[in-house]
Backbone of each chain as nested JSON, in Angstrom:
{
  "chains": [
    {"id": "A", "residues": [
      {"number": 1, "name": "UNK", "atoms": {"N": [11.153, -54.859, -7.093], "CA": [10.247, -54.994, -8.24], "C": [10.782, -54.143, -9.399]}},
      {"number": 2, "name": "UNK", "atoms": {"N": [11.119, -54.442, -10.629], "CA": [11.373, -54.331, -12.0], "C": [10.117, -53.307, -13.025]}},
      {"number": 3, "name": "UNK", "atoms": {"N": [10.726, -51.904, -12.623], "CA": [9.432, -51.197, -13.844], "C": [10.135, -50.846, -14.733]}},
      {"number": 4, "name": "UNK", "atoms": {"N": [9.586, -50.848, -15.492], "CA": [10.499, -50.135, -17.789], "C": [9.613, -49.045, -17.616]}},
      {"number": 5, "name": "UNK", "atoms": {"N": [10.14, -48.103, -17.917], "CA": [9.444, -46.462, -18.256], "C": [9.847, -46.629, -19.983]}},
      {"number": 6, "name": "UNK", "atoms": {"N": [9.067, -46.527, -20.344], "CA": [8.711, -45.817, -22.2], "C": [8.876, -44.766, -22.413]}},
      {"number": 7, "name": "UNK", "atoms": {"N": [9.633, -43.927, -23.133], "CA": [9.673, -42.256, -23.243], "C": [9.838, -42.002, -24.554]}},
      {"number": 8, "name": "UNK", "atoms": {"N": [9.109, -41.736, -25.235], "CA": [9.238, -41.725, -26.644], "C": [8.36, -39.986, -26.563]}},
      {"number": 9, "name": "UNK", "atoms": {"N": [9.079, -39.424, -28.018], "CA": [8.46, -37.753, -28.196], "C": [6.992, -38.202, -28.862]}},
      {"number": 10, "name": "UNK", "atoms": {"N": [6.238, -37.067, -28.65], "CA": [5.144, -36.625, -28.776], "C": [4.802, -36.831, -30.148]}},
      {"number": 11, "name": "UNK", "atoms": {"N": [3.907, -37.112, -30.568], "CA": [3.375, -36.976, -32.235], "C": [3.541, -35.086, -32.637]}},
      {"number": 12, "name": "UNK", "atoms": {"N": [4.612, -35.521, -33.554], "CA": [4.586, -33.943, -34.19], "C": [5.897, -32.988, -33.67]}},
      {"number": 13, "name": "UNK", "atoms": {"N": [6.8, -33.851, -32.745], "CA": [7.22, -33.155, -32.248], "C": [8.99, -33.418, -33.09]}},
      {"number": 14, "name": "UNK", "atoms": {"N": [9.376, -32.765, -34.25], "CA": [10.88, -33.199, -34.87], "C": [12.138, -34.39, -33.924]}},
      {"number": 15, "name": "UNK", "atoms": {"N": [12.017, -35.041, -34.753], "CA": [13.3, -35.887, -33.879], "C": [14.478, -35.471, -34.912]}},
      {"number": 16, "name": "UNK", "atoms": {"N": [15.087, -34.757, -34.373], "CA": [16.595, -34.548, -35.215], "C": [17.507, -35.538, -35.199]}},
      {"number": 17, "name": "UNK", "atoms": {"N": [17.482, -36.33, -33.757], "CA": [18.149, -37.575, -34.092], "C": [17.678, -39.215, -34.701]}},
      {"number": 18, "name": "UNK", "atoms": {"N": [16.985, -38.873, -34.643], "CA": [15.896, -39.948, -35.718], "C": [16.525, -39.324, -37.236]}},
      {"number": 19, "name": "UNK", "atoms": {"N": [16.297, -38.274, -37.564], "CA": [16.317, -37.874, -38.795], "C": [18.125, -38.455, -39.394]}},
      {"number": 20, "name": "UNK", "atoms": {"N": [19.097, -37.82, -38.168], "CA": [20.516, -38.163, -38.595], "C": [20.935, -39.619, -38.643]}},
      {"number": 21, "name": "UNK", "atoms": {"N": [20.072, -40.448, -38.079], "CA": [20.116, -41.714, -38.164], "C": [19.542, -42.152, -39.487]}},
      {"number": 22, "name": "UNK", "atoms": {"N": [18.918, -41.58, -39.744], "CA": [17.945, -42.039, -40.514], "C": [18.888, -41.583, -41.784]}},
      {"number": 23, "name": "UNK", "atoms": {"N": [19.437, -40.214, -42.23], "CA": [20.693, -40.681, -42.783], "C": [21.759, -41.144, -42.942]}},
      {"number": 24, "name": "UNK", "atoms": {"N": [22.111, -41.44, -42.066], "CA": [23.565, -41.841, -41.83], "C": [23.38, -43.79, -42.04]}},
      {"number": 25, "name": "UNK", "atoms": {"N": [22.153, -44.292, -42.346], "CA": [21.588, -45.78, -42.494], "C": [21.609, -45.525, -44.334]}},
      {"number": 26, "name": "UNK", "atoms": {"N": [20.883, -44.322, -44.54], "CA": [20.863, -44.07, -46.077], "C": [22.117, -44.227, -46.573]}},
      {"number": 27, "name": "UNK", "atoms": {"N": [23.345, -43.597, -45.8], "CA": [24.643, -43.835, -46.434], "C": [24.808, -44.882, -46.528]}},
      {"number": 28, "name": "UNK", "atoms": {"N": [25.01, -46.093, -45.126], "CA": [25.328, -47.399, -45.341], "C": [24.555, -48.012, -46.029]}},
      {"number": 29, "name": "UNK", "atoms": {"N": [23.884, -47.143, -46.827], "CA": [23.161, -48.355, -48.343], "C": [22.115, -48.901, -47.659]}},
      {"number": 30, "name": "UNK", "atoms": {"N": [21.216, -48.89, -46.766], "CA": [19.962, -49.495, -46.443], "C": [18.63, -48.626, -47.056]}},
      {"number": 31, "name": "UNK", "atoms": {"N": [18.153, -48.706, -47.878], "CA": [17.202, -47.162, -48.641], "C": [16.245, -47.781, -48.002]}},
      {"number": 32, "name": "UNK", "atoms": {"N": [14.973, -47.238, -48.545], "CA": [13.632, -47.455, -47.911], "C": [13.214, -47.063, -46.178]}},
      {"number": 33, "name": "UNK", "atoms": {"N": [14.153, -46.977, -45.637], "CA": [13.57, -46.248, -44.483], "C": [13.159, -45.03, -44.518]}},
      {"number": 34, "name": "UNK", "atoms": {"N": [11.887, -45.316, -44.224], "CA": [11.056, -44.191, -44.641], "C": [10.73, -42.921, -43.077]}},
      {"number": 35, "name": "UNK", "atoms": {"N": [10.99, -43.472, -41.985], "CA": [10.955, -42.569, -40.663], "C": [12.011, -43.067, -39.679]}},
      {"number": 36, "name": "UNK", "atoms": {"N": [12.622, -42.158, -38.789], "CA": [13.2, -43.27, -37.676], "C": [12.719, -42.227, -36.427]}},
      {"number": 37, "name": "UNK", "atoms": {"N": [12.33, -42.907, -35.16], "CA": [12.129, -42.239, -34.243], "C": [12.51, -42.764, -32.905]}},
      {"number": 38, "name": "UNK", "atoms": {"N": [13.511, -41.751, -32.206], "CA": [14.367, -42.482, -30.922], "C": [13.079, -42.361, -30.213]}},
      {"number": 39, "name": "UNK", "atoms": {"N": [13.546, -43.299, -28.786], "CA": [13.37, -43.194, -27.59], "C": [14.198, -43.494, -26.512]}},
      {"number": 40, "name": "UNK", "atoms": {"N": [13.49, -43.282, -25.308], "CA": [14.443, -43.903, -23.852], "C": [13.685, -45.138, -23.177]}},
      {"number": 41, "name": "UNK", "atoms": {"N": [14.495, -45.91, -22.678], "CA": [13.947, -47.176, -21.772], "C": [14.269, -47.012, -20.546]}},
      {"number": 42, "name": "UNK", "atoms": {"N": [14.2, -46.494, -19.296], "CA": [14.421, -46.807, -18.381], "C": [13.925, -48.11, -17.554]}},
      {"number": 43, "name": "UNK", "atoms": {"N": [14.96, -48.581, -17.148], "CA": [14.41, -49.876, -16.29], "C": [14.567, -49.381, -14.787]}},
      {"number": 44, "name": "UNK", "atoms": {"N": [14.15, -49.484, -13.613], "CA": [14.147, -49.623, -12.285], "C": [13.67, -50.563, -11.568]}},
      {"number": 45, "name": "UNK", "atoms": {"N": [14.861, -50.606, -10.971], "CA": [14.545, -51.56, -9.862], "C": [14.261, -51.148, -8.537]}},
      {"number": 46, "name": "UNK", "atoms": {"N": [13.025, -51.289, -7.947], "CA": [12.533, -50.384, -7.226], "C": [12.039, -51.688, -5.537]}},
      {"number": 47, "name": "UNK", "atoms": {"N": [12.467, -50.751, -4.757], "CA": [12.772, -51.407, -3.33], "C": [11.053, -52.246, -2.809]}},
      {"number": 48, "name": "UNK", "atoms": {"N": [10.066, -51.415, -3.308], "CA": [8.764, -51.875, -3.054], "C": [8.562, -53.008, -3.906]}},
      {"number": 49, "name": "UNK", "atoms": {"N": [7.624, -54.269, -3.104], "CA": [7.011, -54.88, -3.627], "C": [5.608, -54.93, -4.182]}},
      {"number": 50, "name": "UNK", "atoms": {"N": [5.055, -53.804, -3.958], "CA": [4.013, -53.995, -4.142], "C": [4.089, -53.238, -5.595]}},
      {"number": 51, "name": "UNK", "atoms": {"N": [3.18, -53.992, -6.807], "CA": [3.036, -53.569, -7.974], "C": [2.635, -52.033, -8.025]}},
      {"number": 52, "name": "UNK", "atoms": {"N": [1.185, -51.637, -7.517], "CA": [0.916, -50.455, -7.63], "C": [1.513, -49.124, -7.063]}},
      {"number": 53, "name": "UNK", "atoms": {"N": [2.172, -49.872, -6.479], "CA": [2.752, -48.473, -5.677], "C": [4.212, -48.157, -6.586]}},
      {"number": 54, "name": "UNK", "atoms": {"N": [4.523, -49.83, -6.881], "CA": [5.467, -49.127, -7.536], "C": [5.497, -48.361, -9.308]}},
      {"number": 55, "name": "UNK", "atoms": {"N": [4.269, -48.845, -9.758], "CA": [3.83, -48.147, -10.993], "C": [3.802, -47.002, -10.311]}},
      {"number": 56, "name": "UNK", "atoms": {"N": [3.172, -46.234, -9.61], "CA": [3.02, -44.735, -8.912], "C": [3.929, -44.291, -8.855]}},
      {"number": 57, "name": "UNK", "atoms": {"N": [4.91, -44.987, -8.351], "CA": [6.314, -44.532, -7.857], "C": [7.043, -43.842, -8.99]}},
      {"number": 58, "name": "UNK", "atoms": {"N": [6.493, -45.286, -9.871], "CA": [7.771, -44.651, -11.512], "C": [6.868, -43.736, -12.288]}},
      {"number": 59, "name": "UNK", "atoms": {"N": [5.734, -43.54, -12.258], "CA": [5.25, -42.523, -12.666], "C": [5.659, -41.301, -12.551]}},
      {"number": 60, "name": "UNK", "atoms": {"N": [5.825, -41.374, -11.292], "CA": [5.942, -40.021, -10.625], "C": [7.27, -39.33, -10.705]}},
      {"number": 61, "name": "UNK", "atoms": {"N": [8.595, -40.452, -10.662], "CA": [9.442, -40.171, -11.045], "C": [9.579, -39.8, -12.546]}},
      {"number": 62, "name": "UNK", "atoms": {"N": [9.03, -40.009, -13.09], "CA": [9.019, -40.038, -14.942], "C": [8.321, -38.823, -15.006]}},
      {"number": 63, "name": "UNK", "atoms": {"N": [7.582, -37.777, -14.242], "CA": [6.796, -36.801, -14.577], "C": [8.099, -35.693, -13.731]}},
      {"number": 64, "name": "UNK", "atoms": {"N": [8.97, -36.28, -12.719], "CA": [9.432, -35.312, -12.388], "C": [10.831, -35.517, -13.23]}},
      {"number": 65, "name": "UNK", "atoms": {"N": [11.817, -36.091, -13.298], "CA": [12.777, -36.023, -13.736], "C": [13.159, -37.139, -14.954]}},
      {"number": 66, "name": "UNK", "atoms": {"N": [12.572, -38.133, -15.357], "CA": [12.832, -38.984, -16.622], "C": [12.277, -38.779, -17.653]}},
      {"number": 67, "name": "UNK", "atoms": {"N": [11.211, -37.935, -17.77], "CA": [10.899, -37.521, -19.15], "C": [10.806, -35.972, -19.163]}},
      {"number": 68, "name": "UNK", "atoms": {"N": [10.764, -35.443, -20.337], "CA": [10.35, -33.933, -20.564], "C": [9.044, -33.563, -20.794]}},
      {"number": 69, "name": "UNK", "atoms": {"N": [7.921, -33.398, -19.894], "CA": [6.806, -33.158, -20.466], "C": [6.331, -32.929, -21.254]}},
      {"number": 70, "name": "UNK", "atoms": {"N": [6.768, -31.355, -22.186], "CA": [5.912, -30.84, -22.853], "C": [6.763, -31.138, -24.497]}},
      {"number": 71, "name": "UNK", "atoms": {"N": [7.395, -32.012, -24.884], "CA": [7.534, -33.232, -26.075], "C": [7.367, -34.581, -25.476]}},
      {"number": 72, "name": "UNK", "atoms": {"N": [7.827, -35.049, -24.535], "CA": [7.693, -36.534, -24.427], "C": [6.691, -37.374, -23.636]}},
      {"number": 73, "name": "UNK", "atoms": {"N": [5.944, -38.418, -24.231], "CA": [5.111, -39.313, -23.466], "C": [5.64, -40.172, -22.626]}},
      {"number": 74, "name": "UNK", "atoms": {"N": [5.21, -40.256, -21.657], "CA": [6.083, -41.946, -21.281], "C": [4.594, -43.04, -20.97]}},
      {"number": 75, "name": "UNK", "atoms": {"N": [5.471, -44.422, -20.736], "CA": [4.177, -45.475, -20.297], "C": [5.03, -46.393, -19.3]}},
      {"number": 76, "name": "UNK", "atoms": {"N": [3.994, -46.39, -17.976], "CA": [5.028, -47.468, -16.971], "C": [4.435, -49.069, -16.597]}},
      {"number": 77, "name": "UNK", "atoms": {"N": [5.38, -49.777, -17.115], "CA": [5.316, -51.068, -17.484], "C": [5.827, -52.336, -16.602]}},
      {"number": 78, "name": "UNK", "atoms": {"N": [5.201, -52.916, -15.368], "CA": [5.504, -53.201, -14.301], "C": [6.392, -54.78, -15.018]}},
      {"number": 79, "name": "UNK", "atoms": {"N": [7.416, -55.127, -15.099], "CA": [8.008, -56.214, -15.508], "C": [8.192, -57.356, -14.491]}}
    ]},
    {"id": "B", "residues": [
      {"number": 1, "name": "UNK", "atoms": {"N": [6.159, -50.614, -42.713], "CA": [5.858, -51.305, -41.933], "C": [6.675, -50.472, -40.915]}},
      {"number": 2, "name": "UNK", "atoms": {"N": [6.195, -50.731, -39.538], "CA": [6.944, -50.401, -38.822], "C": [7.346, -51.679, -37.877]}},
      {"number": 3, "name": "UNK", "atoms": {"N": [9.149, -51.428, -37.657], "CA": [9.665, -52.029, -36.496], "C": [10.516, -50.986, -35.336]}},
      {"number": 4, "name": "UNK", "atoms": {"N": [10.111, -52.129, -34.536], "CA": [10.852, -51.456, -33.181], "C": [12.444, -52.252, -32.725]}},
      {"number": 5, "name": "UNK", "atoms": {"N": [13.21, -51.617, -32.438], "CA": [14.421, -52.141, -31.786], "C": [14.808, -51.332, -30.649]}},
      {"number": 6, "name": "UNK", "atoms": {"N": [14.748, -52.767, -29.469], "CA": [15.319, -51.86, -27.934], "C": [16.418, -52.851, -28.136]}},
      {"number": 7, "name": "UNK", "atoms": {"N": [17.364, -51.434, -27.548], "CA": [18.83, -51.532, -27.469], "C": [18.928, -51.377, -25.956]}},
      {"number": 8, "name": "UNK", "atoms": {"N": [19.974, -52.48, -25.264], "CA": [19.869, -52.561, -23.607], "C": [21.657, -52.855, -23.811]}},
      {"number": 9, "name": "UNK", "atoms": {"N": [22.104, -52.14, -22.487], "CA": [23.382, -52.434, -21.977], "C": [23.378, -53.757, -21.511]}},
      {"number": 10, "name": "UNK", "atoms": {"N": [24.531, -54.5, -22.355], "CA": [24.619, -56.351, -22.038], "C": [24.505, -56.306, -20.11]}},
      {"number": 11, "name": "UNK", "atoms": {"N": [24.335, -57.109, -19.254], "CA": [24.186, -57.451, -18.273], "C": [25.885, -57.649, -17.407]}},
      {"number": 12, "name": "UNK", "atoms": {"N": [25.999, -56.655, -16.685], "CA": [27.527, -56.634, -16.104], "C": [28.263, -55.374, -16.518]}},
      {"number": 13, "name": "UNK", "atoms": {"N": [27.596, -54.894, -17.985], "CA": [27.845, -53.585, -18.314], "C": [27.834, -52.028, -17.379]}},
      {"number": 14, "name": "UNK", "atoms": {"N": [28.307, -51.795, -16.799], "CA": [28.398, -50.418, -15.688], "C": [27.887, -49.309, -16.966]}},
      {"number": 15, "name": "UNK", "atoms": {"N": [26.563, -48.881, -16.21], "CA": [25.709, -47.889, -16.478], "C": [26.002, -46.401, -15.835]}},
      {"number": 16, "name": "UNK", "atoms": {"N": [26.667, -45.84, -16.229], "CA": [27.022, -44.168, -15.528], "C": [25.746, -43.561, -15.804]}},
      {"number": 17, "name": "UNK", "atoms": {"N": [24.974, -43.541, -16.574], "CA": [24.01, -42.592, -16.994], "C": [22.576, -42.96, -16.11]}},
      {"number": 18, "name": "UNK", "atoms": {"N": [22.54, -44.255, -15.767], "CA": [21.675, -44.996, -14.685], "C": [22.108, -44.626, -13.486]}},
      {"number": 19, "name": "UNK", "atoms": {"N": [23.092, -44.649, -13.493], "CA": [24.019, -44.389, -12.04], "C": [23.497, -42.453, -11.821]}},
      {"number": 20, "name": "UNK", "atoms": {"N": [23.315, -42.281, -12.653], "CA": [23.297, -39.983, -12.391], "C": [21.98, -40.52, -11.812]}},
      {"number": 21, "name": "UNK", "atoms": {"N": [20.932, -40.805, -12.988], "CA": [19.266, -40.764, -12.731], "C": [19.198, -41.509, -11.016]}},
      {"number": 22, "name": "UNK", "atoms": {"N": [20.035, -42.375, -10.819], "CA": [19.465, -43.226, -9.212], "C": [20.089, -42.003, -8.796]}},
      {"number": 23, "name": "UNK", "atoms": {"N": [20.789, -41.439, -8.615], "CA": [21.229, -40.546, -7.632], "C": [20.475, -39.258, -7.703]}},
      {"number": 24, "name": "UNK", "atoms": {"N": [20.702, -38.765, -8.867], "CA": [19.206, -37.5, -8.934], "C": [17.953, -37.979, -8.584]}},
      {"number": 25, "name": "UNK", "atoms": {"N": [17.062, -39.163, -8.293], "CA": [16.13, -39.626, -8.047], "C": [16.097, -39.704, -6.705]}},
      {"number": 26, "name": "UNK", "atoms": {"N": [17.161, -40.012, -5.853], "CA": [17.386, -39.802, -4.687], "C": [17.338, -38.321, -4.011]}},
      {"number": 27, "name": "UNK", "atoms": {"N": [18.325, -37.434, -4.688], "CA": [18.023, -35.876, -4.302], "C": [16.825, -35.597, -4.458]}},
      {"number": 28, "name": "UNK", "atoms": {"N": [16.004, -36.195, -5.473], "CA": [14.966, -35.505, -5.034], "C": [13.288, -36.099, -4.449]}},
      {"number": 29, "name": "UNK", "atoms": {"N": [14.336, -36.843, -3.024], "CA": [13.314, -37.206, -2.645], "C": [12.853, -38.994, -2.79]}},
      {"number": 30, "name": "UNK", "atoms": {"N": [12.857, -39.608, -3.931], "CA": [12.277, -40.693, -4.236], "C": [13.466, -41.887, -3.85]}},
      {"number": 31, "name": "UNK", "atoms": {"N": [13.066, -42.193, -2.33], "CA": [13.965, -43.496, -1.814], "C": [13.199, -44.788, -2.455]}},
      {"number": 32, "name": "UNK", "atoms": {"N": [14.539, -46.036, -2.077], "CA": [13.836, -47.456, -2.663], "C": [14.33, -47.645, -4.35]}},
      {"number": 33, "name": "UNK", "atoms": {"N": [15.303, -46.519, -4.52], "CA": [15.709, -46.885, -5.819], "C": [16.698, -47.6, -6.0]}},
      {"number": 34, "name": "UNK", "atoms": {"N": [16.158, -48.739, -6.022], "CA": [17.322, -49.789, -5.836], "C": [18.628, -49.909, -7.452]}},
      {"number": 35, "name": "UNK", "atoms": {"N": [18.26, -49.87, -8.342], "CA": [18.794, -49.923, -9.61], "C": [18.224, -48.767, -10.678]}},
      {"number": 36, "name": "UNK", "atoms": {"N": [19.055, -48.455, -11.736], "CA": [18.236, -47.855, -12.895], "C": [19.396, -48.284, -14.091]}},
      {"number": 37, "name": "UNK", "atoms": {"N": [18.64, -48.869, -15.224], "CA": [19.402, -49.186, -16.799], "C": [18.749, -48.654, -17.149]}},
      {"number": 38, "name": "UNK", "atoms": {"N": [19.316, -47.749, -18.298], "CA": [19.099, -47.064, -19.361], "C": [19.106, -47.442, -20.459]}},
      {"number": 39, "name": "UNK", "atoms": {"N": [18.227, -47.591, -21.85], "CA": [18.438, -47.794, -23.03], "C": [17.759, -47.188, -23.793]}},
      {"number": 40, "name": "UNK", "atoms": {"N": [18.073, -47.56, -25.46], "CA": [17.065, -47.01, -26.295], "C": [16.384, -47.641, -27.129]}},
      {"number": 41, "name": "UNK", "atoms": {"N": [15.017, -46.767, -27.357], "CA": [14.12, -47.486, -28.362], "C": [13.948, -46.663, -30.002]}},
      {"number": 42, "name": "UNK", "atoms": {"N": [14.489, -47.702, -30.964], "CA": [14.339, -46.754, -31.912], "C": [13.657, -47.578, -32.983]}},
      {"number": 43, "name": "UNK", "atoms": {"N": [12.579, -46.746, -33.181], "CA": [11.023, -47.501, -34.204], "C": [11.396, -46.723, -35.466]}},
      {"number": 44, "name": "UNK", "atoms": {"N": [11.608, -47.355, -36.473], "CA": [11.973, -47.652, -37.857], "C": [10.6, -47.781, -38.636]}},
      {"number": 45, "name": "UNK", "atoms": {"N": [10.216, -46.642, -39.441], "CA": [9.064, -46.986, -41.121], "C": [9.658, -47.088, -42.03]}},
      {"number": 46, "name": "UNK", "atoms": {"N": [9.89, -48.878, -42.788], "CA": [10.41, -49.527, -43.541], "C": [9.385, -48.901, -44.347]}},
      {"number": 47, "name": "UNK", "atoms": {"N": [9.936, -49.354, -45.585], "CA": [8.761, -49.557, -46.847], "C": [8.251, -50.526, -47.327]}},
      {"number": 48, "name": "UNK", "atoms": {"N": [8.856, -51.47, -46.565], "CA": [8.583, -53.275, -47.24], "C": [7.126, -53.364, -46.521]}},
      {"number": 49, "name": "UNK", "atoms": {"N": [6.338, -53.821, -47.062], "CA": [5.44, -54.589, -46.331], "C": [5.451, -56.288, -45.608]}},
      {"number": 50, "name": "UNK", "atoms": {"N": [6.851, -56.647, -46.321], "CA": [7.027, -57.852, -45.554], "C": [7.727, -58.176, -44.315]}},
      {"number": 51, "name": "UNK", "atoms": {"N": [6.905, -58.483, -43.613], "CA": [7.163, -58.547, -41.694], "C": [8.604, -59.249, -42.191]}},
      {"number": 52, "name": "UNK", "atoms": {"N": [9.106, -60.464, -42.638], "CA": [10.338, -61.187, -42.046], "C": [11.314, -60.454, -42.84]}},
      {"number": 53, "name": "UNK", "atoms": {"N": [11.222, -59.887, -44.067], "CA": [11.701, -58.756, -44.828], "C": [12.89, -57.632, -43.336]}},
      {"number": 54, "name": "UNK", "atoms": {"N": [11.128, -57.192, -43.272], "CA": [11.628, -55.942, -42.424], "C": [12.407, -56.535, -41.015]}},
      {"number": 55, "name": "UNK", "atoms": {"N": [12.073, -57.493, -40.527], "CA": [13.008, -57.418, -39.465], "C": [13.903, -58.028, -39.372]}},
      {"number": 56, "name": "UNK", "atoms": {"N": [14.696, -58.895, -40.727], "CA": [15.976, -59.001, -41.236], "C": [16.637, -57.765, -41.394]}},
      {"number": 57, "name": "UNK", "atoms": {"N": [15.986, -56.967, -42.235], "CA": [16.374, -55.664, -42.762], "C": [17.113, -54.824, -41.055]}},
      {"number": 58, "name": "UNK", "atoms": {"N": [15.833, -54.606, -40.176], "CA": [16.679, -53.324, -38.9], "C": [17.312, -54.423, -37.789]}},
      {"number": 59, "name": "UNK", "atoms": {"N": [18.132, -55.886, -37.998], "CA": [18.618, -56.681, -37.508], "C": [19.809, -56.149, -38.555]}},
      {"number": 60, "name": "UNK", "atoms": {"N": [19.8, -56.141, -39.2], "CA": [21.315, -55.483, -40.076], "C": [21.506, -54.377, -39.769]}},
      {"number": 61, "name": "UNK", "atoms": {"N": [20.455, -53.099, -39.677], "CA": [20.448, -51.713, -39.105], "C": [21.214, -51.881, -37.918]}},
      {"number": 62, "name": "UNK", "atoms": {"N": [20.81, -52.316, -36.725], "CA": [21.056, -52.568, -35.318], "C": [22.457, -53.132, -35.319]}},
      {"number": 63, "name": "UNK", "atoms": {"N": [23.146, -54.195, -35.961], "CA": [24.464, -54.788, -36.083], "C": [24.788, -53.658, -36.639]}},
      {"number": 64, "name": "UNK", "atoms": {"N": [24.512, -52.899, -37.764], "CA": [25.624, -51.793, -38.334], "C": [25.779, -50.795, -38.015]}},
      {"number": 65, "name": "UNK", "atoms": {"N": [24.366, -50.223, -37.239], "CA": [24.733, -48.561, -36.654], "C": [24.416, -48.358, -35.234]}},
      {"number": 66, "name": "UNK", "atoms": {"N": [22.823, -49.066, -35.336], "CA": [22.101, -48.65, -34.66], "C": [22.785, -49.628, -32.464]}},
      {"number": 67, "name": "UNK", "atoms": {"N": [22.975, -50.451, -33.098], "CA": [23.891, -50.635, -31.757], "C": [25.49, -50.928, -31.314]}},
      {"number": 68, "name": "UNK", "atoms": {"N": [25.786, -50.816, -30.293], "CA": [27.161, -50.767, -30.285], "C": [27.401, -52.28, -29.615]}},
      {"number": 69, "name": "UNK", "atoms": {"N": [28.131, -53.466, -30.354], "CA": [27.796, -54.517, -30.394], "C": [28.668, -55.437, -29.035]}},
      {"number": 70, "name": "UNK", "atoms": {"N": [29.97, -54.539, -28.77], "CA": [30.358, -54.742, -27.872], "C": [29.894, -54.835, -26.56]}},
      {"number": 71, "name": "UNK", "atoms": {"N": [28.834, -53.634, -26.095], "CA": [28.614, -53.353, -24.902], "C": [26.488, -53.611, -24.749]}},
      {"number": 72, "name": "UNK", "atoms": {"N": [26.133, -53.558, -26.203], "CA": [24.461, -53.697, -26.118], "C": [24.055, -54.822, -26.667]}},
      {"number": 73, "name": "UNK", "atoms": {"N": [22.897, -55.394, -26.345], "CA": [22.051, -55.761, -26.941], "C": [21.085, -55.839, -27.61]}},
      {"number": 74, "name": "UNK", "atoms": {"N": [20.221, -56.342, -28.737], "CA": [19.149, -55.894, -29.349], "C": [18.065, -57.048, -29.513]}},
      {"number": 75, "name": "UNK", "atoms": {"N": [16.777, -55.904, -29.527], "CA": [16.076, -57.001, -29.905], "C": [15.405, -56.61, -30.922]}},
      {"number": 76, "name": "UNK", "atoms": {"N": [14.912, -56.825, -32.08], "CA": [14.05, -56.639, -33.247], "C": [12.505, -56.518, -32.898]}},
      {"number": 77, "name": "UNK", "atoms": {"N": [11.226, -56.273, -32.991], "CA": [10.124, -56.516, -32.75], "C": [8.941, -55.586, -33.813]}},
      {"number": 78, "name": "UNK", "atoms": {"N": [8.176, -56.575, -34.648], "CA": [7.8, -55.974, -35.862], "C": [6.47, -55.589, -35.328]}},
      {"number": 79, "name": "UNK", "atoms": {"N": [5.882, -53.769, -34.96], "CA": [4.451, -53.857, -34.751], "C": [3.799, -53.315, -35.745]}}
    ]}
  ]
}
């Protein structure tokens, strides 16, 4: 079974690489971008079939080692 | 306006950075990890208010910076 983990930073929390993107687009002449903000996608493919367990599963993995708690949110998205 | 663009390794593409996370996911504990792809999500505040505007506009972003055209894919998505 196929889960996407969402990991995007926290409201408030500086994205420095958002920001260098966000100039380095200004150079190549695209103006008007007014914010840019990364994230991560993890996809897994996970040995259980069963949906809920495997949302649990990637949760749990995403609280221990795929996201950083205390900037990043994540959301697990059973595909 | 804001758009979103997820950037995914084309399909056949060898993922090293998927490849660490399944194996650190394994050390610690979490069997059944059958696969992990990695990508990124990067949400763009245009200034246009026009939806087909803007996601012409980070469809040129994505071809020029924002992905590496050889090895990813993109998708545009205006929320």
């Amino acid at each position: 079974m196929k889960v996407r983990v969402d990991i995007t930073l926290k409201p408030g929390v500086l994205d420095p690489q958002g920001e260098a993107v966000r100039h380095a687009l200004g150079a190549l002449g695209f103006d008007g971008v007014q914010g840019v903000r990364q994230g991560k996608v993890i996809e897994l493919d996970l040995a259980t079939e069963d949906a809920d367990l495997a949302k649990t599963q990637a949760a749990q993995m995403a609280e221990k080692l795929l996201s950083n708690q205390v900037i990043e949110n994540f959301t697990v998205t059973v595909i």
